[in-house]
C-alpha positions as CSV (number, residue, x, y, z in Angstrom):
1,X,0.0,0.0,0.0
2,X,1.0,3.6,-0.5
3,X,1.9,5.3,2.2
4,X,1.0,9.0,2.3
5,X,2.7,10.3,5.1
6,X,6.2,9.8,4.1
7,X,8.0,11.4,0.5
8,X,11.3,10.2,0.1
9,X,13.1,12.5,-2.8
10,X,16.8,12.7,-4.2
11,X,17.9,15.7,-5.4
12,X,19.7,15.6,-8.4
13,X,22.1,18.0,-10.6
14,X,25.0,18.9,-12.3
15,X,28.1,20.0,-10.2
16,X,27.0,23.7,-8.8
17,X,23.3,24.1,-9.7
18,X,22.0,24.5,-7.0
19,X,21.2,21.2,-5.2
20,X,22.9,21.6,-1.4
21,X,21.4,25.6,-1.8
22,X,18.3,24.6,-2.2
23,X,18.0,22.1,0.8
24,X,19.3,24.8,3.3
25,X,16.1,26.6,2.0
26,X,13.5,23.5,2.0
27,X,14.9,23.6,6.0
28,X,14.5,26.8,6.9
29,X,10.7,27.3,5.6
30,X,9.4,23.8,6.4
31,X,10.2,25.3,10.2
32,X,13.1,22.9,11.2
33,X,15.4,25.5,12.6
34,X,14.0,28.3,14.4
35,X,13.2,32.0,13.1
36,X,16.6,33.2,14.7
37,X,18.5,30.5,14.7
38,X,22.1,31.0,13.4
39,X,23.1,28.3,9.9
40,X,25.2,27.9,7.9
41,X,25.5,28.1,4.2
42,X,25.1,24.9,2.2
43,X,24.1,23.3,5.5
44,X,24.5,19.7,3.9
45,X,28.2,20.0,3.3
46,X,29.9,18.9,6.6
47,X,32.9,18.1,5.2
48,X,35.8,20.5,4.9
49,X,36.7,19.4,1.5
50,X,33.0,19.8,0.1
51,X,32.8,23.4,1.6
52,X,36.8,23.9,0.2
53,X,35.8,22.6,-3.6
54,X,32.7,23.8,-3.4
55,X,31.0,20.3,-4.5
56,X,29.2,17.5,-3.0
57,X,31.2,14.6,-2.2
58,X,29.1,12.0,0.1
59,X,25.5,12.0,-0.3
60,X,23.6,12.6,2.8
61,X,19.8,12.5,4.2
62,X,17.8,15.2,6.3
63,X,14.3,15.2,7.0
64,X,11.6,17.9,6.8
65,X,7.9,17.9,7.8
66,X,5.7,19.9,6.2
67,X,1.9,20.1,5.8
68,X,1.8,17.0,8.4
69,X,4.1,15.0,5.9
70,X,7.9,13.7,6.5
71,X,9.6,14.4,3.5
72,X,13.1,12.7,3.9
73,X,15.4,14.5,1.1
74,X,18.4,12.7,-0.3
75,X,21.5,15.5,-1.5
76,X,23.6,13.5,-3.8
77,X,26.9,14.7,-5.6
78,X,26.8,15.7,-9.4
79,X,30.7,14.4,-10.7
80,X,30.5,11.5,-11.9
81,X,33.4,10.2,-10.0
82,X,31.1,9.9,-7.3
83,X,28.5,8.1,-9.3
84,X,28.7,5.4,-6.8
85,X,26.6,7.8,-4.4
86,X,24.2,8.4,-6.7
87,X,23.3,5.0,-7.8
88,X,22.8,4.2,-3.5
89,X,21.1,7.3,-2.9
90,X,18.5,6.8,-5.7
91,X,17.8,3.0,-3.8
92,X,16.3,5.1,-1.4
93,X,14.2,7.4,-2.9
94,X,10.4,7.0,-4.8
95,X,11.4,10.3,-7.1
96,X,13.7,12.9,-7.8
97,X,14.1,17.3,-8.4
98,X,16.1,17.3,-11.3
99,X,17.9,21.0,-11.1
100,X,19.3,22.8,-14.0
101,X,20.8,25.9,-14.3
102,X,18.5,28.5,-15.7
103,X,21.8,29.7,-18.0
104,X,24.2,26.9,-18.9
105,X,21.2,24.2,-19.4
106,X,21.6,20.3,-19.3
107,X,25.4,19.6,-18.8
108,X,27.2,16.2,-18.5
109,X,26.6,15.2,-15.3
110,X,22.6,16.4,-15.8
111,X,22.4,13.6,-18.2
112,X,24.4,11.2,-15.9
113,X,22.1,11.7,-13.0
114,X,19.6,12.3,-15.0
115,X,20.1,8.5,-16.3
116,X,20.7,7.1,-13.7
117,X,16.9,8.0,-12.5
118,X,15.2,7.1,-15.2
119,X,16.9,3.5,-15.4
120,X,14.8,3.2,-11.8
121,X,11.8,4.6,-13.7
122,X,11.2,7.1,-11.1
123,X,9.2,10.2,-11.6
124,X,10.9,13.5,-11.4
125,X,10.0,17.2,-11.6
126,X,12.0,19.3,-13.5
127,X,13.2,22.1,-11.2
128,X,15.1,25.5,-13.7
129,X,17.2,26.8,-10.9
130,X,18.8,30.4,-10.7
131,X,16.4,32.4,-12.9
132,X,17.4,35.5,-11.2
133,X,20.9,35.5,-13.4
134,X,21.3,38.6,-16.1
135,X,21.7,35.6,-18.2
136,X,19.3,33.3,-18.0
137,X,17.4,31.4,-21.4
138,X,14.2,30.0,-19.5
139,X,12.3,29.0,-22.8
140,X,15.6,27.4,-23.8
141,X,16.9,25.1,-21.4
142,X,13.4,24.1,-21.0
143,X,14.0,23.2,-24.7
144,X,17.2,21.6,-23.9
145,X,15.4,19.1,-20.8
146,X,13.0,18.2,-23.3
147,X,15.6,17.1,-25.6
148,X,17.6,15.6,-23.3
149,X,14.4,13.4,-22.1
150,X,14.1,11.8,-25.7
151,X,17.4,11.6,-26.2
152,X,17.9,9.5,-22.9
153,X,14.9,7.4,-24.0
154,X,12.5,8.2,-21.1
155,X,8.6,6.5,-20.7
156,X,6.0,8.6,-21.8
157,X,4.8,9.0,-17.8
158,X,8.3,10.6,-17.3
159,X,8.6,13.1,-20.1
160,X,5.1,14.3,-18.4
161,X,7.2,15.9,-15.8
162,X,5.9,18.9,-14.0
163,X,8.8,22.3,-14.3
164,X,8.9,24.9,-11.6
165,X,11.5,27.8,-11.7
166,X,13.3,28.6,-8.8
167,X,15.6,30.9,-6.8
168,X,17.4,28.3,-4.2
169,X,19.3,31.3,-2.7
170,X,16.1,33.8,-2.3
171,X,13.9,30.4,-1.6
172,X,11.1,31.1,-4.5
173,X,9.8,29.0,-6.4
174,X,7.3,29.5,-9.1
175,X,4.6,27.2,-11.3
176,X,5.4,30.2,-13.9
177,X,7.4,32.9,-14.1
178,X,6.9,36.0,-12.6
179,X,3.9,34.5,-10.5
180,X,4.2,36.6,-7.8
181,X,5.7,33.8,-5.4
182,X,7.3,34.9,-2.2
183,X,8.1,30.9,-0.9
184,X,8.9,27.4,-1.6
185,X,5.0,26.5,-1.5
186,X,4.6,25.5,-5.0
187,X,7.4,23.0,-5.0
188,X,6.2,21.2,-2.0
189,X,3.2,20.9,-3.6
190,X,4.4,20.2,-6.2
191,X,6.2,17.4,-5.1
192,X,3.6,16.0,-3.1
193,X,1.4,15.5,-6.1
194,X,3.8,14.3,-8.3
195,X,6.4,11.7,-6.2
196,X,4.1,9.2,-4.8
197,X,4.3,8.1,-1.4
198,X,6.8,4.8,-0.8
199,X,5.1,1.5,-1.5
200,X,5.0,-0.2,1.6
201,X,3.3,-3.0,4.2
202,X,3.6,-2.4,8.4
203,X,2.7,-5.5,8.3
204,X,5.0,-7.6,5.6
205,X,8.3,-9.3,6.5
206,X,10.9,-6.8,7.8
207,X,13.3,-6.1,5.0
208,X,16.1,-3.0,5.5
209,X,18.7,-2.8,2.4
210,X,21.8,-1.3,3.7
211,X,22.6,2.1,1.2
212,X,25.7,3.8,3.2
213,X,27.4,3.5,6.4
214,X,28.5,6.0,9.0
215,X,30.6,6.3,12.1
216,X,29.5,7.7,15.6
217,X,32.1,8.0,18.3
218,X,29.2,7.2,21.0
219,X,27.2,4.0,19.1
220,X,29.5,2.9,16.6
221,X,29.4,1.9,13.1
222,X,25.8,2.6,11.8
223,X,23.6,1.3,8.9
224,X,21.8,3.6,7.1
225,X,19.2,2.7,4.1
226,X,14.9,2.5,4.0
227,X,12.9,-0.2,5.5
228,X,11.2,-1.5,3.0
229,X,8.7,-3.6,4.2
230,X,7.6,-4.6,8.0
231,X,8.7,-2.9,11.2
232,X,12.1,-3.1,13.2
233,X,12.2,-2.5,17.4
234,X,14.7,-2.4,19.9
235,X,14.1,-5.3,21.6
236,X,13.3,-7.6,18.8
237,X,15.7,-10.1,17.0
238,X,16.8,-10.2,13.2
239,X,19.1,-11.8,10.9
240,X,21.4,-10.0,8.6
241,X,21.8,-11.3,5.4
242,X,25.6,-10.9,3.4
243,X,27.1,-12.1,0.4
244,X,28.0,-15.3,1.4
245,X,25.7,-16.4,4.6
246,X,22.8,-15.8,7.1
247,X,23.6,-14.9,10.4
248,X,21.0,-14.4,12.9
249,X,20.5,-13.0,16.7
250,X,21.2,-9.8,15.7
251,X,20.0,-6.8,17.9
252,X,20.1,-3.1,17.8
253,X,22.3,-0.7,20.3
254,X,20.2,2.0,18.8
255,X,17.1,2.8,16.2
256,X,17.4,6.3,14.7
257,X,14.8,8.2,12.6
258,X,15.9,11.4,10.5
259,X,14.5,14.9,11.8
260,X,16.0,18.1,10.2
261,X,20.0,17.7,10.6
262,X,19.8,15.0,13.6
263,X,19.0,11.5,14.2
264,X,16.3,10.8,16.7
265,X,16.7,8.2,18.8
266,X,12.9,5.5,19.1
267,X,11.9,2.5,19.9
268,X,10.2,1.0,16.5
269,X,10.3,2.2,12.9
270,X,7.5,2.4,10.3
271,X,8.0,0.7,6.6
272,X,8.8,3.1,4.1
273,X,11.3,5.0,5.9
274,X,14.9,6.0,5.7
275,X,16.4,5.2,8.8
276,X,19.8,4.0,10.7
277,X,20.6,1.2,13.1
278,X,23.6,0.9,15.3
279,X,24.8,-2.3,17.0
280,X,25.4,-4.6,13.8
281,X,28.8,-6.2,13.8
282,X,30.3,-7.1,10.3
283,X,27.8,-5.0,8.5
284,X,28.5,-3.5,5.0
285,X,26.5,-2.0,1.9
286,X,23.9,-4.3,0.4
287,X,23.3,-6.4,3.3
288,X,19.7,-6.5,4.3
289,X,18.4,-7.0,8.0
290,X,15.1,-9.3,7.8
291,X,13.1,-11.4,9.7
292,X,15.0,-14.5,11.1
293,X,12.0,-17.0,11.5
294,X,12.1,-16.3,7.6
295,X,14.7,-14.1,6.0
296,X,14.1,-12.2,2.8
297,X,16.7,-10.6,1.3
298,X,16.7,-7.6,-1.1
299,X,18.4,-7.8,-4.4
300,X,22.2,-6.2,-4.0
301,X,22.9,-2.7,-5.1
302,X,24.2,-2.8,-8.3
303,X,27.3,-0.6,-8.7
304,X,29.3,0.6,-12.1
305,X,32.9,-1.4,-12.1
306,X,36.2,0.7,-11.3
307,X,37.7,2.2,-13.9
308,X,41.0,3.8,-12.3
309,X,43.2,2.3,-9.9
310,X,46.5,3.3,-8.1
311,X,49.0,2.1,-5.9
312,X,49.2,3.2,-2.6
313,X,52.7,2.7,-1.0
314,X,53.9,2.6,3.0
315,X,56.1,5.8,2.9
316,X,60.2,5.1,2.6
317,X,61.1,8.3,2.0
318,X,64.3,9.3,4.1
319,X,61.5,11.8,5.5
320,X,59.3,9.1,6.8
321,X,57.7,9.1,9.9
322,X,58.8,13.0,11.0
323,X,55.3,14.4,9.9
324,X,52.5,11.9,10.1
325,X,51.1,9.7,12.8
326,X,49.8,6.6,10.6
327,X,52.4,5.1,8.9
328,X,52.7,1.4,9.2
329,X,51.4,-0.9,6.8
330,X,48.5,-2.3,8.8
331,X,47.7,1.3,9.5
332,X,47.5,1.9,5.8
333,X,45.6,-1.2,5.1
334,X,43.0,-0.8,8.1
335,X,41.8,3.2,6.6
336,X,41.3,2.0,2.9
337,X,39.3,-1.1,4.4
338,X,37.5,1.3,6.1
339,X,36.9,3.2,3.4
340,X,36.2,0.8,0.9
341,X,33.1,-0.9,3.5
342,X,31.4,2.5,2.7
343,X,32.5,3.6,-0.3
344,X,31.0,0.6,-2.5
345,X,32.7,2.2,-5.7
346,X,36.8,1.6,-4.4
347,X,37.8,-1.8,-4.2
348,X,41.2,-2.5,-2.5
349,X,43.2,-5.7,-3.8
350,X,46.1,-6.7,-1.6
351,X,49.7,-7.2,-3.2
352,X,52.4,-10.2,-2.6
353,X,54.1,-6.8,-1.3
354,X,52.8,-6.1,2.1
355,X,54.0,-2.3,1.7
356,X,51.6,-1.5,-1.0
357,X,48.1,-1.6,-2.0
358,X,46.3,-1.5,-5.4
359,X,43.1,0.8,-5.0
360,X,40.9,0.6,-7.6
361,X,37.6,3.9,-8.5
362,X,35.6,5.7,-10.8
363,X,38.9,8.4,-11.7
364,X,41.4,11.0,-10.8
365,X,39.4,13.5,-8.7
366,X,37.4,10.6,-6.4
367,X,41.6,8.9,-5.6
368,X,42.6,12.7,-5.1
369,X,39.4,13.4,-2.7
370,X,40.4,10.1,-0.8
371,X,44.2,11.1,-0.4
372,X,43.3,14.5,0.7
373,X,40.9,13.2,3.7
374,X,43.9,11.0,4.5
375,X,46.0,13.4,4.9
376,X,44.2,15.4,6.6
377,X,43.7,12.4,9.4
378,X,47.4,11.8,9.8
379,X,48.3,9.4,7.5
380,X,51.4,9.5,5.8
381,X,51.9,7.6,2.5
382,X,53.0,7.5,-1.2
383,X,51.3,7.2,-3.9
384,X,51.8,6.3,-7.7
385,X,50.2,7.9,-10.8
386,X,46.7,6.7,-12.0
387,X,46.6,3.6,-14.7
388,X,43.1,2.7,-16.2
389,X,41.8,-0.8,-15.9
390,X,41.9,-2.9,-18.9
391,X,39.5,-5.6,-19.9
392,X,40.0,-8.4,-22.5
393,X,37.7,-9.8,-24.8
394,X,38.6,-12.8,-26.0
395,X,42.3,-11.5,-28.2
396,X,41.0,-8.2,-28.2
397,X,42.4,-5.4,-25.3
398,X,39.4,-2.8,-24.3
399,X,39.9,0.2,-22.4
400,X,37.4,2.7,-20.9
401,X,36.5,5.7,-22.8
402,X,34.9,9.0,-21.9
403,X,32.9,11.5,-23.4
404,X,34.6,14.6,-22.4
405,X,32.7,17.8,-22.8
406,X,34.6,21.2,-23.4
407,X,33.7,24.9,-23.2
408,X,36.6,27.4,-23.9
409,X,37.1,30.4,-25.9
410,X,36.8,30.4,-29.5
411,X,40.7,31.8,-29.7
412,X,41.8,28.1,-27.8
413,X,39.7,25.7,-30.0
414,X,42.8,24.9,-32.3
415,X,45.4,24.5,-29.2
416,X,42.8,21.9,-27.2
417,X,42.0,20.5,-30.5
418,X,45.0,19.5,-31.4
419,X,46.1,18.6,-27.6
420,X,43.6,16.2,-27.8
421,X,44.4,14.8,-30.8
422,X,47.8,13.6,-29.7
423,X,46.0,11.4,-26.5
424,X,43.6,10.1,-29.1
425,X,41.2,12.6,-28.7
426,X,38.1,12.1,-31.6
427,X,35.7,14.8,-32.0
428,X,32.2,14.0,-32.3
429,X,30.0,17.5,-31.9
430,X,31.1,21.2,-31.8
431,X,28.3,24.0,-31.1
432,X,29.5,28.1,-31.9
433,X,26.5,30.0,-31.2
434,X,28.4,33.5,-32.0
435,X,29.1,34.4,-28.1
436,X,32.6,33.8,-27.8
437,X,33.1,30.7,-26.3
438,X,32.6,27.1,-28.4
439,X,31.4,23.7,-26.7
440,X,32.8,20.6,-28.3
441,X,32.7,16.9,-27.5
442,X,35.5,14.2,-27.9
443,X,35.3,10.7,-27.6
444,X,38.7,10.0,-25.4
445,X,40.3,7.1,-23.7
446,X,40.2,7.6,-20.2
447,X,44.0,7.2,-20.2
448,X,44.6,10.2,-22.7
449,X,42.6,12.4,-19.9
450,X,45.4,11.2,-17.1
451,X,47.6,14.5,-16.6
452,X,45.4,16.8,-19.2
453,X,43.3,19.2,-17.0
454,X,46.4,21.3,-15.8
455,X,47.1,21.5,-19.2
456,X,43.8,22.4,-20.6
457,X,43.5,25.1,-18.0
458,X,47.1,26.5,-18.4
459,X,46.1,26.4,-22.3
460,X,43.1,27.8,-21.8
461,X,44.2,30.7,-19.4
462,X,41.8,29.1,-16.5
463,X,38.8,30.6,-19.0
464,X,37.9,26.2,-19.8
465,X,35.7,24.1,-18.5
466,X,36.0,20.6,-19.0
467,X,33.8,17.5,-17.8
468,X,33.4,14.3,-18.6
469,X,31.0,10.9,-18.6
470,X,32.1,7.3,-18.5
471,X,31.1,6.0,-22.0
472,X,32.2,2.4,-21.9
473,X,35.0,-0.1,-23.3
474,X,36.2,0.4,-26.7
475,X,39.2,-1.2,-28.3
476,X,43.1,-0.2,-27.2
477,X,43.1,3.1,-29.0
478,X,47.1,2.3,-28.8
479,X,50.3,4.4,-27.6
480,X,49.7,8.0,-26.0
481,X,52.7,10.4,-25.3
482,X,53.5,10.9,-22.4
483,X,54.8,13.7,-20.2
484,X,57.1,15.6,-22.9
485,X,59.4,17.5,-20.5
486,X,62.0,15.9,-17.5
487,X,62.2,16.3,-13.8
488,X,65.2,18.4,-12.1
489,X,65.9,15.1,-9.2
490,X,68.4,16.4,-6.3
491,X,71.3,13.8,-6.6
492,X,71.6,14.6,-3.1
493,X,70.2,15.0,0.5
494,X,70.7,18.6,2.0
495,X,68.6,22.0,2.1
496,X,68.2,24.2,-1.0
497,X,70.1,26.9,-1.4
498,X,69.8,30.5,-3.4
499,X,72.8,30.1,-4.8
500,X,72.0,26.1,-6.7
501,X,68.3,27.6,-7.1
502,X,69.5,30.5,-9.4
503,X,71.5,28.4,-11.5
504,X,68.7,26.5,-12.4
505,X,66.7,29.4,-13.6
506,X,67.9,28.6,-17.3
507,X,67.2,24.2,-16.8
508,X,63.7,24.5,-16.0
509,X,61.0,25.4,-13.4
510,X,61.6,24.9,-9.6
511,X,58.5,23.2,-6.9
512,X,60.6,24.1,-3.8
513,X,62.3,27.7,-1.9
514,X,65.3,28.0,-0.2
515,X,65.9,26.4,3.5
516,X,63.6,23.6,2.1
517,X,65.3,20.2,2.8
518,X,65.5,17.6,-0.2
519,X,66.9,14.1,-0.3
520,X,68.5,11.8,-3.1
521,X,66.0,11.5,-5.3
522,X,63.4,13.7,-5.0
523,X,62.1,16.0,-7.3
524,X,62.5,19.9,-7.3
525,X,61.2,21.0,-10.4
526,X,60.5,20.0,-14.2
527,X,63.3,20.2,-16.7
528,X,62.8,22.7,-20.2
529,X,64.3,19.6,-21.6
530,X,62.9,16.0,-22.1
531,X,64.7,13.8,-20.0
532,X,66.0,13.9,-16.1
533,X,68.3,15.7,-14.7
534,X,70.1,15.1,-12.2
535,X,71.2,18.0,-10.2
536,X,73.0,19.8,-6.8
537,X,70.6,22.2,-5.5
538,X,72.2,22.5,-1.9
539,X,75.5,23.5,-3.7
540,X,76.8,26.9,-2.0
541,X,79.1,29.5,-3.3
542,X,82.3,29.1,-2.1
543,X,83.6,31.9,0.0
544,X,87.6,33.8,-1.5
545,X,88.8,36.6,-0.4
546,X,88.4,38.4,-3.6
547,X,85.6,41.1,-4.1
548,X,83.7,40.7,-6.8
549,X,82.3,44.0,-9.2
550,X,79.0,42.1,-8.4
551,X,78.7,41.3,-5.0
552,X,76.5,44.1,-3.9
553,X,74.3,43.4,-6.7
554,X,70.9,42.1,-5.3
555,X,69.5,38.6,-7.0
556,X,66.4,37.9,-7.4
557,X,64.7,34.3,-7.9
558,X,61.9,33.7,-9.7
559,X,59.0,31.7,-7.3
560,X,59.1,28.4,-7.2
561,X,55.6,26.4,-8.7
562,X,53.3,25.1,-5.8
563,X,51.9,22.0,-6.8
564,X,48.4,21.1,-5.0
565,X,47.7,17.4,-4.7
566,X,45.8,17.0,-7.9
567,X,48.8,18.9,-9.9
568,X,51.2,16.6,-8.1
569,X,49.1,13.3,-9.5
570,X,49.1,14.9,-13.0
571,X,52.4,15.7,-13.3
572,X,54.3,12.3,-12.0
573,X,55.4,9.7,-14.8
574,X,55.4,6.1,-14.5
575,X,58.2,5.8,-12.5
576,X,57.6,8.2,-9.8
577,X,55.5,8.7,-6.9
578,X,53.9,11.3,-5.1
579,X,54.5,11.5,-1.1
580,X,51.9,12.6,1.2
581,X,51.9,13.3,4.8
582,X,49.7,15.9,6.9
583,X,52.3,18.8,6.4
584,X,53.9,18.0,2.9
585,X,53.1,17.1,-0.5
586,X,56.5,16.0,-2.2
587,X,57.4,14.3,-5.4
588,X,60.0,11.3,-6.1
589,X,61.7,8.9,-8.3
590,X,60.6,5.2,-7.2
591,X,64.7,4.8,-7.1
592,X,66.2,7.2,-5.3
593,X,69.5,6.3,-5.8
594,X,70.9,7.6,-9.3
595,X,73.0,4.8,-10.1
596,X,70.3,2.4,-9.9
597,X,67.7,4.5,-11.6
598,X,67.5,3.1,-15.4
599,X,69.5,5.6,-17.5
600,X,67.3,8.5,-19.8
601,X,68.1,9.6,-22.8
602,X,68.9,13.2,-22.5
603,X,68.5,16.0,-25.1
């Protein structure tokens, strides 16, 4: 039976439509927080790294009531290297708000969310965000949905879909524009009529599909996900059902409901609502908590396979250990683990080396997302530049492809072009509408993108924008260059000097200042050349009593380059590694010692 006291929604978008604005004002005016009560911005972003890139990274769950209804509201990320969210946050959900921007329209990640929803044939409402810009085209990007809609094959029920145009920031919303709408009423009722309440029996055999999993320091590991059928209590008995077996007698610490930002505590739990349960040893994502007289599991989430992996090594850098507080291998091991029980997208693969780990996701930003938070904990590892994961089919060697999406300046189209072109780039659409900026698409293999988007925006002068969408396997698209100029690699441990640094000005571009301290082997800046070099930048002048014409002269260096942790993934080749602790980001040769490194040509 539906049940019409309970709407559970996911909100869907591209990166930086709107989505996590628009939940801060569902909140406020559904009267969860109180007239002067103090919030934050973007309320749904707890971590530091969401509020720093200004995306959503984990997807997360509040719960409003409003007109006597709980409406439990999912906010999911819009990159598509967390796509794994998306696909466990729409398990929970009996509809969706599609936002798009009232001026850029349907972009990449609209259609990947976008697909994702209709593949679980749930309704959604069509929600033109930010129709306050100077900018906006609100008869267009209408357009564009509608487009979109076909071209993504949806039923004739879901191309129905109901539009409202909003203003997340002001909290407006309008059934047409220029209404005379002070509020969010019309979406709410908008959403009430058009997401239907969640199929579900009170009665039925319990059945709770685990979607995510959280940490609290007072209860534990919880399980989060929606009971689907039946009720759970405190005191009652249940089995868990896994992958492989059934075990039963298991018992909660702790039954939460949702309510605004907080989990509320209770003693049973209704079908049809998202909830969390702590207490469950051994629990992980797709599990599902049932009856135990007769256990009924629900079908596993389904997940799109890895298509990146890298190496993640125990640091042995003559640095090691002065920085960091994890360091160990089992400390290493025990955080991806971790990470990997709630993260269904990662899969970690140990090694015959105990020092290392293979870590295997959905591309560059997701890793660089993961080694940040690490970081950021204490950890202190190496790390080794992203390889795609191949498939064979029987003789034949496939390789993912994207679709990479590009909007620059008309003046740049030839440079990116022909970037492209050299990592196999082919491509497939390219729109000039006469405004000064061009949007192309390339078919690419998802190696040719490792190392490009520095590149693109140093090309580009920072004016690109560049996104991209898993497309599949395609055959090996064969050899891609790779990284055209060498690394300047101290031949020796010391601190850097003004003196070495200003006779590298005419070998290439520095990473590190003077006073830092190197060691044998690790790189301090990128050759103008092809090829390494190997050189003494803790060389200082030698003192003589002779006064030079010069000596009062005054020097100056030119700054070194600061690599951030995505630059620093980019730039390594093959046979170098990135080193990360909480203080430091540095860059090394695998060897460190120059006479066992295998020898370079040099130019």
């Amino acid at each position: 039976m539906r049940k019409e006291n309970i709407r559970n929604v996911a909100i869907i978008a591209h990166v930086d439509h709107g989505k996590t604005t628009l939940v801060d004002g569902m909140l406020k005016q559904s009267g969860t927080f109180r007239e002067n009560q103090q919030v934050a911005e973007r309320i749904m972003d707890s971590m530091d790294l969401e509020r720093e890139r200004g995306i959503t990274i984990m997807a997360k769950n509040t719960a409003i009531r409003y007109g006597g209804v709980k409406i439990n509201i999912v906010d999911t990320p819009g990159h598509a290297d967390f796509g794994g969210e998306v696909e466990r946050s729409l398990n929970l959900v009996d509809g969706a708000l599609l936002l798009v921007d009232a001026s850029e329209g349907p972009l990449p990640q609209t259609r990947f969310v976008l697909r994702k929803a209709l593949a679980k044939k749930l309704p959604v409402i069509v929600v033109i965000n930010k129709i306050d810009r100077g900018d906006a085209r609100i008869g267009e990007v209408v357009n564009e949905v509608y487009d979109l809609f076909i071209d993504l094959d949806a039923s004739e029920a879901q191309i129905e879909f109901p539009i409202l145009y909003t203003n997340a920031k002001t909290g407006v919303a309008h059934e047409k524009p220029g209404d005379g709408s002070t509020n969010l009423k019309p979406l709410f009722d908008a959403l009430f009529r058009a997401i239907p309440g969640p199929e579900a029996h009170d009665g039925g055999i319990p059945q709770f599909l685990v979607t995510n999993l959280d940490y609290d320091p007072y209860v534990g590991q919880l399980a989060i996900g929606r009971l689907a059928n039946g009720t759970l209590e405190m005191k009652s008995v249940y089995a868990l059902c896994g992958t492989e077996d059934i075990r039963t007698g298991i018992q909660f610490s702790t039954l939460y409901t949702f309510a605004g930002l907080n989990r509320v505590p209770v003693d049973r739990v209704e079908a049809g609502d998202i909830i969390a349960v702590a207490g469950v040893e051994g629990v992980a994502i797709g599990d599902t908590i049932t009856s135990q007289e007769a256990p009924r599991p629900l079908s596993r989430i389904h997940i799109d396979e890895p298509t990146v992996s890298m190496f993640f090594y125990v640091n042995t850098s003559p640095t090691a250990g002065k920085e960091g507080k994890y360091l160990t291998s089992r400390h290493l091991r025990e955080r991806l683990e971790k990470e990997a029980l709630r993260n269904v997208t990662l899969k970690i693969k140990s090694l015959p080396r105990k020092d290392m780990f293979e870590v295997c996701g959905r591309g560059e930003l997701q890793m660089a997302v993961l080694i940040e938070t690490m970081r950021r904990e204490g950890y202190e590892f190496m790390v080794s530049k992203p390889r795609v994961i191949t498939k064979e089919e029987g003789k034949t060697v496939l390789e993912p492809v994207e679709r990479l999406f590009l909007d620059v300046p008309e003046i740049f189209v030839g440079i990116v072009t022909e970037k492209l072109s050299e990592r196999k780039g082919r491509m497939t659409n390219l729109v000039n509408k006469g405004s000064g900026r061009v949007r192309m698409e390339f078919t690419i293999p998802s190696r040719g993108l490792i190392g490009f988007r520095s590149h693109f925006l140093t090309d580009t002068k920072g004016a690109g924008v560049m996104n991209t969408l898993f497309e599949g396997y395609q055959a090996w698209f064969g050899p891609i260059p790779q990284r055209a100029a060498g690394a300047l690699v101290s031949d020796r441990s010391g601190r850097v000097t003004n003196y070495a640094s200003l006779a590298m000005a005419d070998r290439g571009e520095l990473f590190v200042e003077a006073g830092t301290e190197v060691y044998e082997g690790m790189i301090i800046g990128e050759r103008n050349r092809s090829g390494d070099l190997n050189v003494n930048i803790t060389k200082e002048k030698h003192l003589s009593n002779v006064r030079s014409s010069t000596a009062e002269a005054t020097v100056t260096l030119r700054p070194p380059r600061r690599l951030s942790l995505d630059q620093s993934i980019e730039f390594i080749a093959g046979d170098e590694l990135v080193e990360v602790t909480p203080r430091s980001i540095r860059l090394r040769k695998m060897e460190l010692e120059k006479n066992r490194r295998p020898a370079k040509k040099q130019v």
